[in-house]
Biopython code that builds the backbone (N, CA, C, O; Angstrom):
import numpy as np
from Bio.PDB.StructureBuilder import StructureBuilder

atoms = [
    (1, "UNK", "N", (-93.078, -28.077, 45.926)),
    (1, "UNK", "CA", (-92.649, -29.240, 45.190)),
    (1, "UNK", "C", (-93.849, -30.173, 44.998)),
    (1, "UNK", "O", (-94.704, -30.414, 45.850)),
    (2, "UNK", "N", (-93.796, -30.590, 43.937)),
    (2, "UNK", "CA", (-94.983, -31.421, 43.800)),
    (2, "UNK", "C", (-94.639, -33.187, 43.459)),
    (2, "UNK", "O", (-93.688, -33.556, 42.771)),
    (3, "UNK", "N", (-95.698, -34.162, 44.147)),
    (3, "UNK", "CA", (-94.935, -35.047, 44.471)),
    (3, "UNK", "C", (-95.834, -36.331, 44.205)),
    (3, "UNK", "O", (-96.522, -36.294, 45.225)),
    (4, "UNK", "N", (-96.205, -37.263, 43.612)),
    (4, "UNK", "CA", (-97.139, -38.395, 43.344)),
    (4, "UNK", "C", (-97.374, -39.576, 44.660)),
    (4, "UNK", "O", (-96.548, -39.732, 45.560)),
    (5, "UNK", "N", (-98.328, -40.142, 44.576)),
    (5, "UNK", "CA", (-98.636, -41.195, 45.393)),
    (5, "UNK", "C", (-97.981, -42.304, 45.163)),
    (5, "UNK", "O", (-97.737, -43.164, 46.010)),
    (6, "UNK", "N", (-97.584, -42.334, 43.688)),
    (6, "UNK", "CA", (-96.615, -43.556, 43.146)),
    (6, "UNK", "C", (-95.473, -43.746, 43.070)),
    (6, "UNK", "O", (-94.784, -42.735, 42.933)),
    (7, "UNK", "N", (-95.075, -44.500, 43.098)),
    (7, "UNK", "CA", (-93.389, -44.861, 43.158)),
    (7, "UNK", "C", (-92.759, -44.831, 41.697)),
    (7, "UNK", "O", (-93.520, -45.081, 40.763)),
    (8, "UNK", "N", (-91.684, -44.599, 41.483)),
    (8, "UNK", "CA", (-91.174, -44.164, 39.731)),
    (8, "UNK", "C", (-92.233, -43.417, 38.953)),
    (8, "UNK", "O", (-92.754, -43.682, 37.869)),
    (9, "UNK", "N", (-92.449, -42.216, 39.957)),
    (9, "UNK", "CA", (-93.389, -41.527, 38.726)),
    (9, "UNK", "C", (-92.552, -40.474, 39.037)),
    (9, "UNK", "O", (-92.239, -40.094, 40.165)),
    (10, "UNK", "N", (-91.966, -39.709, 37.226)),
    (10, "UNK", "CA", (-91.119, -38.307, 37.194)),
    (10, "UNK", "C", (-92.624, -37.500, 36.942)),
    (10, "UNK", "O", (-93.598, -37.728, 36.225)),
    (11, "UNK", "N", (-92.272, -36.464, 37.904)),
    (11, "UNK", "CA", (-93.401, -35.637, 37.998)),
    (11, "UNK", "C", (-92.966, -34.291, 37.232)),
    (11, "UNK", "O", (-91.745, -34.142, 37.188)),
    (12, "UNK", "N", (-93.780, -33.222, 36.585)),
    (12, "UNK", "CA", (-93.017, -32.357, 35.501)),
    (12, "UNK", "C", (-93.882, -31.416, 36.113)),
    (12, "UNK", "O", (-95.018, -31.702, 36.491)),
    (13, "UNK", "N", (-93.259, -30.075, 36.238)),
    (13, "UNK", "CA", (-93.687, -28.785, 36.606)),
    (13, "UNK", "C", (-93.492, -27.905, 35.019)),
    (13, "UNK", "O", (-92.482, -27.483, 34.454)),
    (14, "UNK", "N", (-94.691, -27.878, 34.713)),
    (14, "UNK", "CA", (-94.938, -26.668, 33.607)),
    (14, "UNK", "C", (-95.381, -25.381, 34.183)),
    (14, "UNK", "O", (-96.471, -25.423, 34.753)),
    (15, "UNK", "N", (-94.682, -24.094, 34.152)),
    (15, "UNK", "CA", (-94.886, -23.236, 34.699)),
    (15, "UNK", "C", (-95.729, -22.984, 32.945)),
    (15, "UNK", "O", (-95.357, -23.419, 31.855)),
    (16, "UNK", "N", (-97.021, -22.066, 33.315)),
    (16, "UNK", "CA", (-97.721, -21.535, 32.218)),
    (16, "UNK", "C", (-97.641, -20.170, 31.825)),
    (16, "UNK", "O", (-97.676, -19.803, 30.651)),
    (17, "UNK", "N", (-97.536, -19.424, 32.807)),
    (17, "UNK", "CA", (-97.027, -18.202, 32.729)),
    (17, "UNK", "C", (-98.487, -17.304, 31.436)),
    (17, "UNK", "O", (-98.082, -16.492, 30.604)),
    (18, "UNK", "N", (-99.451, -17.518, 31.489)),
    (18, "UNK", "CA", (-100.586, -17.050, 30.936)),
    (18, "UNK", "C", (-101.874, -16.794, 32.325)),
    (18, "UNK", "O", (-101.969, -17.288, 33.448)),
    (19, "UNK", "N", (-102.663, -15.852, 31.613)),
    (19, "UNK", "CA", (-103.519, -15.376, 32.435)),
    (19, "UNK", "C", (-104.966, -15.946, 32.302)),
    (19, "UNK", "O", (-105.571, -15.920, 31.230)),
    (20, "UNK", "N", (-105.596, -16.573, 33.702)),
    (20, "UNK", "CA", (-106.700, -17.676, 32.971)),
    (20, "UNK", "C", (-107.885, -16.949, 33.037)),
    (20, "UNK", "O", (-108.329, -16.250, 33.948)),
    (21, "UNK", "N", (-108.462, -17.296, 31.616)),
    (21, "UNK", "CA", (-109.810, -16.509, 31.206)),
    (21, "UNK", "C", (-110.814, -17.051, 31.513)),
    (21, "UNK", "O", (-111.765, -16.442, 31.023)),
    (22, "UNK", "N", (-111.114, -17.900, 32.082)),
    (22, "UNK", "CA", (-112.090, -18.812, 32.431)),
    (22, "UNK", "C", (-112.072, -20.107, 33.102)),
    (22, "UNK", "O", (-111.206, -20.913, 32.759)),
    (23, "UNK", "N", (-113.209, -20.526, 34.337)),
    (23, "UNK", "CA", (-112.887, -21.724, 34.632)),
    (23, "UNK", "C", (-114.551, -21.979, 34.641)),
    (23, "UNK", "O", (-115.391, -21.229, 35.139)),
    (24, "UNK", "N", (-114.742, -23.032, 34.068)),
    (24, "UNK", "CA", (-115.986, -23.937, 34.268)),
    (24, "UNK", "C", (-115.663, -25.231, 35.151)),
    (24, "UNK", "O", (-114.818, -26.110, 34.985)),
    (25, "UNK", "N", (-116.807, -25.010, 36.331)),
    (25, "UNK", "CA", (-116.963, -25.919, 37.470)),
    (25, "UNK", "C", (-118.073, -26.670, 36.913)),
    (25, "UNK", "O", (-119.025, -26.009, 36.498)),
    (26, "UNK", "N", (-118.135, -28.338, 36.803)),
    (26, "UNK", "CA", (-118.936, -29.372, 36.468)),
    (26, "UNK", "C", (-119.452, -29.986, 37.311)),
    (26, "UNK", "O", (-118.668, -30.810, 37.783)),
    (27, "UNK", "N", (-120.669, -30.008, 37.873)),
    (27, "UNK", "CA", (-120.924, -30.183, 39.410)),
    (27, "UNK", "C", (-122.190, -31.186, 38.914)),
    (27, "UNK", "O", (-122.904, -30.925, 37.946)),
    (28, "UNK", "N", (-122.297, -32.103, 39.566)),
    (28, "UNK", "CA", (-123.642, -33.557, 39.125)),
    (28, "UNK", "C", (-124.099, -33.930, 40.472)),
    (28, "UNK", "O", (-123.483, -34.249, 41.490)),
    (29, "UNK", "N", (-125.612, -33.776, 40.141)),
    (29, "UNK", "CA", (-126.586, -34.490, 41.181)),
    (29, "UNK", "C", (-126.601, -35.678, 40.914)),
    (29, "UNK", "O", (-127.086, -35.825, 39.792)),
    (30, "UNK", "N", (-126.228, -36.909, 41.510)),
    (30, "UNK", "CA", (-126.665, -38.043, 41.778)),
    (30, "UNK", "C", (-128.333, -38.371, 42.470)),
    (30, "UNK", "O", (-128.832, -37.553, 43.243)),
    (31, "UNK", "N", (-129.056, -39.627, 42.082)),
    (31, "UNK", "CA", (-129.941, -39.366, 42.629)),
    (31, "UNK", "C", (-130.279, -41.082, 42.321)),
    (31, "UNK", "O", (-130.298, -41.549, 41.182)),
    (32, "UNK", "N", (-130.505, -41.794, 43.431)),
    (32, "UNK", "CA", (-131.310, -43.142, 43.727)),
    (32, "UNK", "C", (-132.999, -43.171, 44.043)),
    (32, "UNK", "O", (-133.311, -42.309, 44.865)),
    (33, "UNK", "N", (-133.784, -43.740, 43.701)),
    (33, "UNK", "CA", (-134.720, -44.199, 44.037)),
    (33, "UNK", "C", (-135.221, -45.865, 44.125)),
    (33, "UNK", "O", (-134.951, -46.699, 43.261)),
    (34, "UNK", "N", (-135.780, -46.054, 45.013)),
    (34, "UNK", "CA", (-136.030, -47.656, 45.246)),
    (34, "UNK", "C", (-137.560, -47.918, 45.353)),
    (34, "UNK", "O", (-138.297, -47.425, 46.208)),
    (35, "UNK", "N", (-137.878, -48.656, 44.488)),
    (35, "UNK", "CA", (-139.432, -48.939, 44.351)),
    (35, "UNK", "C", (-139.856, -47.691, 43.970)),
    (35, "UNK", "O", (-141.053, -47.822, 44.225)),
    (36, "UNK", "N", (-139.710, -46.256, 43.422)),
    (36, "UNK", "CA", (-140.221, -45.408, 43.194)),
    (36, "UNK", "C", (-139.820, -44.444, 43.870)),
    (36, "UNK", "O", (-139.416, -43.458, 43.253)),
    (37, "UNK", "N", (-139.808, -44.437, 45.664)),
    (37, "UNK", "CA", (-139.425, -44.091, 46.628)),
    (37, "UNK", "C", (-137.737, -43.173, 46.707)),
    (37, "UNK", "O", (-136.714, -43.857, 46.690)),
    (38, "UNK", "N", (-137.643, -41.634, 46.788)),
    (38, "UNK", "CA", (-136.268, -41.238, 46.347)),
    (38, "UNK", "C", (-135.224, -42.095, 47.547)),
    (38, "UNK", "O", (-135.959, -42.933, 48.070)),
    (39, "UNK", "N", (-134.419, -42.149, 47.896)),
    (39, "UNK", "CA", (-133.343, -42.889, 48.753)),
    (39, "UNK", "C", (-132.079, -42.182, 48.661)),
    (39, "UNK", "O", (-131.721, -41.537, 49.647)),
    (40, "UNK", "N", (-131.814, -42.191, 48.283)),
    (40, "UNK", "CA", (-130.334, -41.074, 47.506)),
    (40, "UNK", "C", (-130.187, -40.099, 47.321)),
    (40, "UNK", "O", (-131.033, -39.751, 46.497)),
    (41, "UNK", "N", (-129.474, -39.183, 47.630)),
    (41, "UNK", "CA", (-128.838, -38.101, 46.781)),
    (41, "UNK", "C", (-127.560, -37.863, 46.958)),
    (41, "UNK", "O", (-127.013, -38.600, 47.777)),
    (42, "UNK", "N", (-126.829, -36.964, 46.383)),
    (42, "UNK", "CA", (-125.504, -36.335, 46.302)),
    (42, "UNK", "C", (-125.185, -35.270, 45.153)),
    (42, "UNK", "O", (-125.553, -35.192, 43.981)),
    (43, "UNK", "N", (-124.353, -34.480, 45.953)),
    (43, "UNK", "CA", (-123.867, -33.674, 44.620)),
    (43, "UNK", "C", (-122.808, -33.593, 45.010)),
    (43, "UNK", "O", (-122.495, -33.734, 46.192)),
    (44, "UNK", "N", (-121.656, -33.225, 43.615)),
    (44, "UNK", "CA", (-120.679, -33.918, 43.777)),
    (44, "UNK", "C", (-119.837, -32.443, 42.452)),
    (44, "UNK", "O", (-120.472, -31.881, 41.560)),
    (45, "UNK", "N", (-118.678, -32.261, 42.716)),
    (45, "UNK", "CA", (-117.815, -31.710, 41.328)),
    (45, "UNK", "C", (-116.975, -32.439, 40.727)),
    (45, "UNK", "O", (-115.908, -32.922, 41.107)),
    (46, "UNK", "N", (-117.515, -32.489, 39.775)),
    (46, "UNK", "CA", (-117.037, -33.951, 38.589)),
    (46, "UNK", "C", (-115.699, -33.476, 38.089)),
    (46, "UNK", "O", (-114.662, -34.128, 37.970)),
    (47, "UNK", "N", (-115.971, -31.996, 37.776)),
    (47, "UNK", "CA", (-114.401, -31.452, 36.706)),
    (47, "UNK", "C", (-114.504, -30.177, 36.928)),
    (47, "UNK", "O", (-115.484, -29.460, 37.130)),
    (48, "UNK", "N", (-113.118, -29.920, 36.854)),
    (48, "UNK", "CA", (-112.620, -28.055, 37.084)),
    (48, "UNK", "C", (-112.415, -27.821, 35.582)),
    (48, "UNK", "O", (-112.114, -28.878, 35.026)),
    (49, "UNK", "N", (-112.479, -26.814, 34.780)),
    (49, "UNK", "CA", (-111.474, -26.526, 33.750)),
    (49, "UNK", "C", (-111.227, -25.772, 33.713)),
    (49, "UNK", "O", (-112.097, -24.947, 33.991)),
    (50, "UNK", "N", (-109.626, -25.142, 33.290)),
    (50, "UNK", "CA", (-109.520, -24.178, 33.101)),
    (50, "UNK", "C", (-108.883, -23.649, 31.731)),
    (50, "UNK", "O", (-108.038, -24.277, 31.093)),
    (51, "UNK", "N", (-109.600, -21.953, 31.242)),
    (51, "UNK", "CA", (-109.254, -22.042, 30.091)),
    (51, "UNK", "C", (-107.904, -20.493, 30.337)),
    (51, "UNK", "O", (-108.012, -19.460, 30.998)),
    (52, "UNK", "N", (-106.927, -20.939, 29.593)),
    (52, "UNK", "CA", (-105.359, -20.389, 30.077)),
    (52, "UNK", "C", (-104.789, -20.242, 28.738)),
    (52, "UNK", "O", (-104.244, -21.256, 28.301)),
    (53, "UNK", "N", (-104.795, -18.833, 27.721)),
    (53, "UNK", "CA", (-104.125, -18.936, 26.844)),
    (53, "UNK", "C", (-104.787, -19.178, 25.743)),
    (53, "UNK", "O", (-104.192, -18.919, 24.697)),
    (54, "UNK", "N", (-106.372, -19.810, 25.641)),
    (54, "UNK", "CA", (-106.467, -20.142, 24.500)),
    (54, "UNK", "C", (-106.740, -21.804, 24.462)),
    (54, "UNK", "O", (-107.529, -22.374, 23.709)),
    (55, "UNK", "N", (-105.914, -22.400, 25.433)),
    (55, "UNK", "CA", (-106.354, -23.915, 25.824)),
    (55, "UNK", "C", (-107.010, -24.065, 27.051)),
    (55, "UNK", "O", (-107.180, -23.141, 27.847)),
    (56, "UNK", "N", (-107.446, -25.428, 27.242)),
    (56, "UNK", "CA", (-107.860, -25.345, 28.457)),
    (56, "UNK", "C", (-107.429, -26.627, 29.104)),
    (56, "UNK", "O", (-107.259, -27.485, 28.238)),
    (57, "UNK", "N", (-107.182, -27.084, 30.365)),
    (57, "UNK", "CA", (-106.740, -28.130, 31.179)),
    (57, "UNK", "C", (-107.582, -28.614, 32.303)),
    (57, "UNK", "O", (-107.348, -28.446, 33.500)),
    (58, "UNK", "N", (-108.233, -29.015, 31.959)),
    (58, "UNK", "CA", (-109.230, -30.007, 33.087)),
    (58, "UNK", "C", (-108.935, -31.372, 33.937)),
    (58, "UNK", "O", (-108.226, -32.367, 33.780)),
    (59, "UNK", "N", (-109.652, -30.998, 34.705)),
    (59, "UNK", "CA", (-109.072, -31.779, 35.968)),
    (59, "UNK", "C", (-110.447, -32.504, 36.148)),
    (59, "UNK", "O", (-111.420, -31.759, 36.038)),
    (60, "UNK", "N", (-110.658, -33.597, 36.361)),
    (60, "UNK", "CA", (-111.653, -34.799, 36.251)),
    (60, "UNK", "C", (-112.154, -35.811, 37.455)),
    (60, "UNK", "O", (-111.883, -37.012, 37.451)),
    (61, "UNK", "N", (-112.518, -35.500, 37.945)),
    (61, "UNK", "CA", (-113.104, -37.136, 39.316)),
    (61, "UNK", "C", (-113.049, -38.590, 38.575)),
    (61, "UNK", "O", (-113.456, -38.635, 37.414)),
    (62, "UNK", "N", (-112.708, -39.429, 39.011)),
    (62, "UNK", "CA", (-113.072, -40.999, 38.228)),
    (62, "UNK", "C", (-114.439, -40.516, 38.628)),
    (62, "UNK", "O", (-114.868, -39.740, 39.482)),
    (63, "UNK", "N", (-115.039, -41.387, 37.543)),
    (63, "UNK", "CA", (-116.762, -41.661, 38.418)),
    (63, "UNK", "C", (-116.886, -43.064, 38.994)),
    (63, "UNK", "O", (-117.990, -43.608, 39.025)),
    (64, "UNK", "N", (-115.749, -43.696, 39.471)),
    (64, "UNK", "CA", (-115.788, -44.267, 40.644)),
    (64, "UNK", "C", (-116.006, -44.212, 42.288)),
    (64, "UNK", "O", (-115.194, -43.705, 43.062)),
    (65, "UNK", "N", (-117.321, -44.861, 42.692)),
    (65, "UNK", "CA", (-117.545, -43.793, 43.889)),
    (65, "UNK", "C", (-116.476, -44.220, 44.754)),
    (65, "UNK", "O", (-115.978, -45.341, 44.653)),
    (66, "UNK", "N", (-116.044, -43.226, 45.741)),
    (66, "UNK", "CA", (-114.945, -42.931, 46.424)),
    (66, "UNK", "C", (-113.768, -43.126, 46.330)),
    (66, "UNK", "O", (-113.050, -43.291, 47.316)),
    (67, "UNK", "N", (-113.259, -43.148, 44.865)),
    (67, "UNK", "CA", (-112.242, -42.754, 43.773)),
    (67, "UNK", "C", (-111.532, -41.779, 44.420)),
    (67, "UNK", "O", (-112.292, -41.139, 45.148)),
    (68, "UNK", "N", (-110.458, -41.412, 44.466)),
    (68, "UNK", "CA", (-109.493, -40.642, 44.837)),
    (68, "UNK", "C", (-108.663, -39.923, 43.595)),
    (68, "UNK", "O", (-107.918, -38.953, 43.737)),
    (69, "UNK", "N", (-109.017, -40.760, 42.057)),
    (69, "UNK", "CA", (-108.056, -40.506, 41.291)),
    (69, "UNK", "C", (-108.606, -39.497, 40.774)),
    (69, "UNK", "O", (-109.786, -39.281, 41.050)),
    (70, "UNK", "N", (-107.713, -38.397, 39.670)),
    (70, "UNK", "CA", (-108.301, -37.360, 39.273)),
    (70, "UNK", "C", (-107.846, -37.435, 37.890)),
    (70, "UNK", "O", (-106.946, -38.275, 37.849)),
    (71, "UNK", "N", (-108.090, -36.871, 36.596)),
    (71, "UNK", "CA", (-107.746, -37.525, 35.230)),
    (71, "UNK", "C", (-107.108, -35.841, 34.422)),
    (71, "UNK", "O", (-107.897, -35.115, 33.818)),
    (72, "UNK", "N", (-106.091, -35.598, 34.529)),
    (72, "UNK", "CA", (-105.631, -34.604, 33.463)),
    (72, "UNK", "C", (-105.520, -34.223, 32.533)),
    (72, "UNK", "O", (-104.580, -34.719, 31.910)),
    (73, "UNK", "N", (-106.203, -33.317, 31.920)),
    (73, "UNK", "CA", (-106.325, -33.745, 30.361)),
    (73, "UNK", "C", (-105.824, -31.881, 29.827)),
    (73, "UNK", "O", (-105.641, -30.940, 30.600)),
    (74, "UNK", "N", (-105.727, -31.867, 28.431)),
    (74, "UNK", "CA", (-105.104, -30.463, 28.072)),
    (74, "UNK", "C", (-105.707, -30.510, 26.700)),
    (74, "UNK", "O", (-105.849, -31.629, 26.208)),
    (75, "UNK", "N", (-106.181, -29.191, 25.829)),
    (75, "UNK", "CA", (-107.010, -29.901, 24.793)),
    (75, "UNK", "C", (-108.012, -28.726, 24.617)),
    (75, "UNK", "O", (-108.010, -27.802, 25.430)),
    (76, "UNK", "N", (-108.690, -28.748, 23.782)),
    (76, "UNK", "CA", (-110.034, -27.493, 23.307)),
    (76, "UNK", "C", (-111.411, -28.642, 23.813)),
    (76, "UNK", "O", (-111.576, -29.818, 24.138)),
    (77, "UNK", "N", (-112.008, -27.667, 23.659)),
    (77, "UNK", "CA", (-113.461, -27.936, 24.182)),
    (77, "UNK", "C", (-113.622, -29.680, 25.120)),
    (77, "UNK", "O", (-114.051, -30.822, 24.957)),
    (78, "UNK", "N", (-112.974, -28.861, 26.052)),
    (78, "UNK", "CA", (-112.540, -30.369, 27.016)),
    (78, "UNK", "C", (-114.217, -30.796, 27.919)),
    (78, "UNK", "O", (-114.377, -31.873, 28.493)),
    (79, "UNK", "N", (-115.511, -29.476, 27.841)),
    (79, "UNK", "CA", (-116.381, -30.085, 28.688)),
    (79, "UNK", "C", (-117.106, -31.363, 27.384)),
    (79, "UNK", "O", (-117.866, -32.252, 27.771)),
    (80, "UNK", "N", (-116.780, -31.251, 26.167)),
    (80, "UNK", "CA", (-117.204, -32.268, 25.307)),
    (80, "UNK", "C", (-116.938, -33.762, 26.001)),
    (80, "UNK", "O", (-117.762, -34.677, 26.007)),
    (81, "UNK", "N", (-115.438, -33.807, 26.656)),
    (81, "UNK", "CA", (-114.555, -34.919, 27.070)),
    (81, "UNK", "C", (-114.876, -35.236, 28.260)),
    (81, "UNK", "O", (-114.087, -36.047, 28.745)),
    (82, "UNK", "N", (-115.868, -34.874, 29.056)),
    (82, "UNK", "CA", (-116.226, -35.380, 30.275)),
    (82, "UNK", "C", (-116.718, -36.718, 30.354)),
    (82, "UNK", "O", (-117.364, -37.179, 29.413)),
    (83, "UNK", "N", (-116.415, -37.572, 31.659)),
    (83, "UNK", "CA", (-116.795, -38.993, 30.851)),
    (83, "UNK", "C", (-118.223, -38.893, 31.632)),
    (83, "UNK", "O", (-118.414, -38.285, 32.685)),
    (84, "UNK", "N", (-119.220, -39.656, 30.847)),
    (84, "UNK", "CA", (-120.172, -40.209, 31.303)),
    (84, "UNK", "C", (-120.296, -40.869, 32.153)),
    (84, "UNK", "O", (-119.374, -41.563, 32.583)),
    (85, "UNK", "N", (-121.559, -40.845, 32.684)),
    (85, "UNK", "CA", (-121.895, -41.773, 34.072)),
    (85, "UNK", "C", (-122.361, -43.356, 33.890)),
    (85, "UNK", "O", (-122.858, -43.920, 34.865)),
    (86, "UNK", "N", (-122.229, -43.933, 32.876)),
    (86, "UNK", "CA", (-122.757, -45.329, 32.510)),
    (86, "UNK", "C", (-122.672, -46.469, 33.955)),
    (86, "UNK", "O", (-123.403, -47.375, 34.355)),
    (87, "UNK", "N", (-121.910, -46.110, 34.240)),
    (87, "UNK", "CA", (-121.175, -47.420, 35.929)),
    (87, "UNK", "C", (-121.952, -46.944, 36.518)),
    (87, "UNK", "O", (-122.773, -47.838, 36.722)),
    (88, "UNK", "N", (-122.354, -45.878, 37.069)),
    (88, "UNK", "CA", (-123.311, -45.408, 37.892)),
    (88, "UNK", "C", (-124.749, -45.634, 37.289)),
    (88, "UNK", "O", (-125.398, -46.268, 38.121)),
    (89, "UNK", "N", (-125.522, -45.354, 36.133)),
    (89, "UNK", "CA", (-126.359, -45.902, 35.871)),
    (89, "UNK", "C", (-127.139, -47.366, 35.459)),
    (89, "UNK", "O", (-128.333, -47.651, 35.544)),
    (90, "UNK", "N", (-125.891, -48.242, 34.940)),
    (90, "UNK", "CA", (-126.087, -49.541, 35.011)),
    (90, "UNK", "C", (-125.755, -50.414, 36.443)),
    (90, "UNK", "O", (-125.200, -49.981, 37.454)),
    (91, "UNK", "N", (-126.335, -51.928, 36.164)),
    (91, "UNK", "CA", (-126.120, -52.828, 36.873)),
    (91, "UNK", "C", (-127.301, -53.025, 38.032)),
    (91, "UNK", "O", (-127.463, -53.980, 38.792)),
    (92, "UNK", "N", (-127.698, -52.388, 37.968)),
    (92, "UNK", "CA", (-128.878, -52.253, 39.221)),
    (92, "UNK", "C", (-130.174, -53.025, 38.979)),
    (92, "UNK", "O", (-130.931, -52.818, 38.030)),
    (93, "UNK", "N", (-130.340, -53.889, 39.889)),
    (93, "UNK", "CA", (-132.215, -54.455, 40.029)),
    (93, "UNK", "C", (-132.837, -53.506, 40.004)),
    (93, "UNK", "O", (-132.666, -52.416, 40.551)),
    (94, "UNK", "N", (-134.074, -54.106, 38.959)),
    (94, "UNK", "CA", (-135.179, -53.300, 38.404)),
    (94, "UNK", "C", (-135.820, -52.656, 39.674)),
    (94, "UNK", "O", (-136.495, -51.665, 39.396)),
    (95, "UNK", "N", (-135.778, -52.953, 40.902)),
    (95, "UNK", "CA", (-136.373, -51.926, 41.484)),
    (95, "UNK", "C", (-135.450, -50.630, 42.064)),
    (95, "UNK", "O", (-135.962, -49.727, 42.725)),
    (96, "UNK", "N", (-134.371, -50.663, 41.803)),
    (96, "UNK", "CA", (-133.528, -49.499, 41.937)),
    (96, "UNK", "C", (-133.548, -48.159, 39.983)),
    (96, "UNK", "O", (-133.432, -48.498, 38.805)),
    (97, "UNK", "N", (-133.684, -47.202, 40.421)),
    (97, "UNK", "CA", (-134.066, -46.028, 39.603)),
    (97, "UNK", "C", (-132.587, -45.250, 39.570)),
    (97, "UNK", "O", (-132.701, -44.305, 40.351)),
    (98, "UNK", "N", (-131.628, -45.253, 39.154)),
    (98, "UNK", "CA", (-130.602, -44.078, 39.335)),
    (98, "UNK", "C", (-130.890, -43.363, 38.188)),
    (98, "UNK", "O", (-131.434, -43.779, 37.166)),
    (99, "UNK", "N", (-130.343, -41.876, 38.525)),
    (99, "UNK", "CA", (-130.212, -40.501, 37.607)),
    (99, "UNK", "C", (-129.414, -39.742, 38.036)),
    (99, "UNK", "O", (-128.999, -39.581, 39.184)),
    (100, "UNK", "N", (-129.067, -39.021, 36.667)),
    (100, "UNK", "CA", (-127.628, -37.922, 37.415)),
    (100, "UNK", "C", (-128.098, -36.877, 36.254)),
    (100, "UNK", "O", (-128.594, -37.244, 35.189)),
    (101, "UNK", "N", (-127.845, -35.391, 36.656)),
    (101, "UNK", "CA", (-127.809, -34.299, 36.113)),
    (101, "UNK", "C", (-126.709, -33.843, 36.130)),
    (101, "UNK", "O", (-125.893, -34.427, 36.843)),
    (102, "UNK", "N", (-126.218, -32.516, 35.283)),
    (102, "UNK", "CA", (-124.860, -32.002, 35.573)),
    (102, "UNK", "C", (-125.095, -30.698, 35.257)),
    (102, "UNK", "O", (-125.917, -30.455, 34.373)),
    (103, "UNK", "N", (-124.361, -29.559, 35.975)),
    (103, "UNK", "CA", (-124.451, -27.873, 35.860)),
    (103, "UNK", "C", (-123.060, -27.743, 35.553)),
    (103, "UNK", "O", (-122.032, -28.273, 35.973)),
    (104, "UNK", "N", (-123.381, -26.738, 34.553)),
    (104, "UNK", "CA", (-121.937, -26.348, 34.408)),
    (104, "UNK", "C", (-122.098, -24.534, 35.212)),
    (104, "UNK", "O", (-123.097, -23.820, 35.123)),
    (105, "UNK", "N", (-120.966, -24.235, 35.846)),
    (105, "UNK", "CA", (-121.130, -22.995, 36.410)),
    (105, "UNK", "C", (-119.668, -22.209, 35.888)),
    (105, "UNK", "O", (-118.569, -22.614, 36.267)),
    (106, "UNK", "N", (-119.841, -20.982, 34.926)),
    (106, "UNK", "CA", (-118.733, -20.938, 34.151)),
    (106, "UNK", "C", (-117.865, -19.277, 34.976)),
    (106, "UNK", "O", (-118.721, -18.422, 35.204)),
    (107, "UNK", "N", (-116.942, -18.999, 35.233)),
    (107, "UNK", "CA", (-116.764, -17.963, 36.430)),
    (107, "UNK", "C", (-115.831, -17.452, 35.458)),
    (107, "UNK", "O", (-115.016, -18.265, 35.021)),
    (108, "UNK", "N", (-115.775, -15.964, 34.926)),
    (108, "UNK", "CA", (-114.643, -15.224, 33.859)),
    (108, "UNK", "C", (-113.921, -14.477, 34.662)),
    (108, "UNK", "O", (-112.999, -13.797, 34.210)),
]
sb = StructureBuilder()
sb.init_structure("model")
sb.init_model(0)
sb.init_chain("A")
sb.init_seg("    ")
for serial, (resi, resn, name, xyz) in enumerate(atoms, 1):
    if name == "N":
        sb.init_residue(resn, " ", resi, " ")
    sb.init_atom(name, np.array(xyz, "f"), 0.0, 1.0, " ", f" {name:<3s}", serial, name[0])
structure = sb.get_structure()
């Protein structure tokens, strides 16, 4: 049974009943530096997708750090729809450096 963290949320079980042809794992290095100096790292899996049928349904991290929420989405070429890291790259004193990379690792 599947069941939400929230209160008045009707939760819907779609059985798919298709065979999945693909999943691409979205995995991002985080990376800080201060005065030049690296300070930071992390890697992290941003988004699952999976492609089922012909569509695909991806499953998403906020890029809020230590975010819990995850973002569902259903749709064609969903790694287009990944959100960017802008919150993570802005806001920072000029002597802080952030960067993020991302791999996609695609498994048939």
């Amino acid at each position: 049974m599947i069941k939400s963290a929230f209160k008045y949320v009707e939760m819907i079980s779609t059985p798919v009943d298709e065979e999945i042809t693909s999943v691409k794992i979205v995995n991002e290095q985080q990376t800080m530096a201060i005065n030049g100096e690296p300070a930071y790292e992390v890697w992290l899996t941003r988004a699952i997708i999976f492609e089922v049928g012909g569509r695909e349904t991806s499953f998403e991290k906020d890029t809020v750090p230590f975010s819990e929420e995850i973002t569902i989405q259903r749709g064609y070429d969903l790694i287009d729809q990944i959100s960017g890291n802008d919150d993570f790259l802005e806001a920072w004193d000029e002597e802080y450096s952030p960067a993020y990379k991302r791999e996609v690792v695609v498994v048939k």
